[in-house]
C-alpha positions as CSV (number, residue, x, y, z in Angstrom):
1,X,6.3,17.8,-25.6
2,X,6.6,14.2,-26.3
3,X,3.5,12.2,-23.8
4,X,4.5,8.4,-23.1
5,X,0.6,6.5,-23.6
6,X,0.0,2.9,-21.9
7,X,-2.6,1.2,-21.3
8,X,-4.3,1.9,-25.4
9,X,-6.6,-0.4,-26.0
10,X,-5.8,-2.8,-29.1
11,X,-8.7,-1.9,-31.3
12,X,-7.7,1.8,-31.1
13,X,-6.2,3.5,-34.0
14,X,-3.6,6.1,-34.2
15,X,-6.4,8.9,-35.4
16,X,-8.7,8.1,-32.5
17,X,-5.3,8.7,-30.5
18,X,-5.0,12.1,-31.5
19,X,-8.4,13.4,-31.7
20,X,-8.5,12.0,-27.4
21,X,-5.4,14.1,-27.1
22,X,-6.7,17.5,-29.8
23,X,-9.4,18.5,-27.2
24,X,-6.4,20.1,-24.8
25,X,-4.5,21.5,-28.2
26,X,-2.6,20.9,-30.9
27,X,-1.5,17.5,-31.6
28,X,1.9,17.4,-34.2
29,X,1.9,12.7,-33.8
30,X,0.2,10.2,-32.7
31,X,2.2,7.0,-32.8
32,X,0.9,3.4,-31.8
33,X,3.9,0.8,-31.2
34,X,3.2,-2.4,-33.1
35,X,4.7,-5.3,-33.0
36,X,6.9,-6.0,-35.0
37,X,6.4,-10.0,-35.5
38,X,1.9,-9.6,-36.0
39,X,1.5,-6.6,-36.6
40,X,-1.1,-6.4,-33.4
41,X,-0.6,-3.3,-31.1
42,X,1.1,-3.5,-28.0
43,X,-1.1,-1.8,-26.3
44,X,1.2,1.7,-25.8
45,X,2.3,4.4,-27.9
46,X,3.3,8.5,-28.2
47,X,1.3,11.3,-28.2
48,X,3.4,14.8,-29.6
49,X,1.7,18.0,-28.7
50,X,3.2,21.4,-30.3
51,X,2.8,23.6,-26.8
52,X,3.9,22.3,-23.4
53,X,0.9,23.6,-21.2
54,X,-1.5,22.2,-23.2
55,X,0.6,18.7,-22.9
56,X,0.9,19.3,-19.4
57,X,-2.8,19.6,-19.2
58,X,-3.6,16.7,-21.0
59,X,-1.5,14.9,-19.1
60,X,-3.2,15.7,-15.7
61,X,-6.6,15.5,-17.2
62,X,-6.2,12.0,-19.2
63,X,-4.3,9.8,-16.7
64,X,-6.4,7.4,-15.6
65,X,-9.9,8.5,-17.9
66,X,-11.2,6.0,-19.7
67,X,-10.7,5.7,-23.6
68,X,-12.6,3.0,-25.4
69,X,-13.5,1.0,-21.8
70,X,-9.6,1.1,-21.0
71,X,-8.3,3.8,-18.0
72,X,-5.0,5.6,-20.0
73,X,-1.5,5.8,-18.2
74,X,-0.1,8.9,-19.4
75,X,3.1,10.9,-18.2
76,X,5.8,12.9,-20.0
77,X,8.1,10.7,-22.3
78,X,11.7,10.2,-21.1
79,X,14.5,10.5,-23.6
80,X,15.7,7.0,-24.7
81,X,18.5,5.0,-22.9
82,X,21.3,3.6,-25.0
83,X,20.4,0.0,-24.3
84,X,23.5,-2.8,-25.2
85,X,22.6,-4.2,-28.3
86,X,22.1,-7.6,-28.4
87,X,23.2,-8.4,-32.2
88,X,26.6,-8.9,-31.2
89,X,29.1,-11.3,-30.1
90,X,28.9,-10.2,-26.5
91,X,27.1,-13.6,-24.8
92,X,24.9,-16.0,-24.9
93,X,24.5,-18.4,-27.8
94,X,26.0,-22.3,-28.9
95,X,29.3,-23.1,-27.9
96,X,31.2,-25.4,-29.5
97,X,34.1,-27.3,-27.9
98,X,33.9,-29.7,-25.0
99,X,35.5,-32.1,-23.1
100,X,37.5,-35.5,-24.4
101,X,35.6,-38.8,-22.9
102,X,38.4,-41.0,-23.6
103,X,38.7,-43.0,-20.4
């Protein structure tokens, strides 16, 4: 089971991560999201445990306990939306053109 993480406190490091999460079982990731611009956490991440009753139970057990002075948000992990992608030429942006001023 994939377990959405918030609430990680920035001087936390993916090992300390998973070793929170291996007292309820097996842990198989631990993934902190940086960012991508410096490199600093953003302060959430994912946990992947290998049975689901274990992840259930760490889920119930670590939501809202503290981990390094910060209270964790932790849930199940919803599947990824298809979000539009902003890349293309679907709004936004300089236009060029205009109006004539001639009197």
């Amino acid at each position: 089971m994939n377990i959405y993480v918030a609430n990680i406190p920035w001087k936390a490091t993916e090992d300390q991560l998973k070793a929170h999460f291996a007292a309820f079982g097996e842990v198989t990731s631990a993934k902190i999201i940086m960012d991508k611009v410096t490199q600093r956490s953003r302060g959430f991440g994912f946990v992947e445990m290998a049975d689901d009753g274990s992840a259930r139970q760490a889920i119930a057990s670590l939501n809202g306990a503290d981990f390094q002075g910060k209270n964790l948000v932790v849930n199940e992990a919803r599947p990824r939306e298809d979000r539009p992608s902003f890349r293309g030429n679907n709004g936004g942006g300089f236009r060029r053109g205009g109006f004539d001023r001639e009197g």
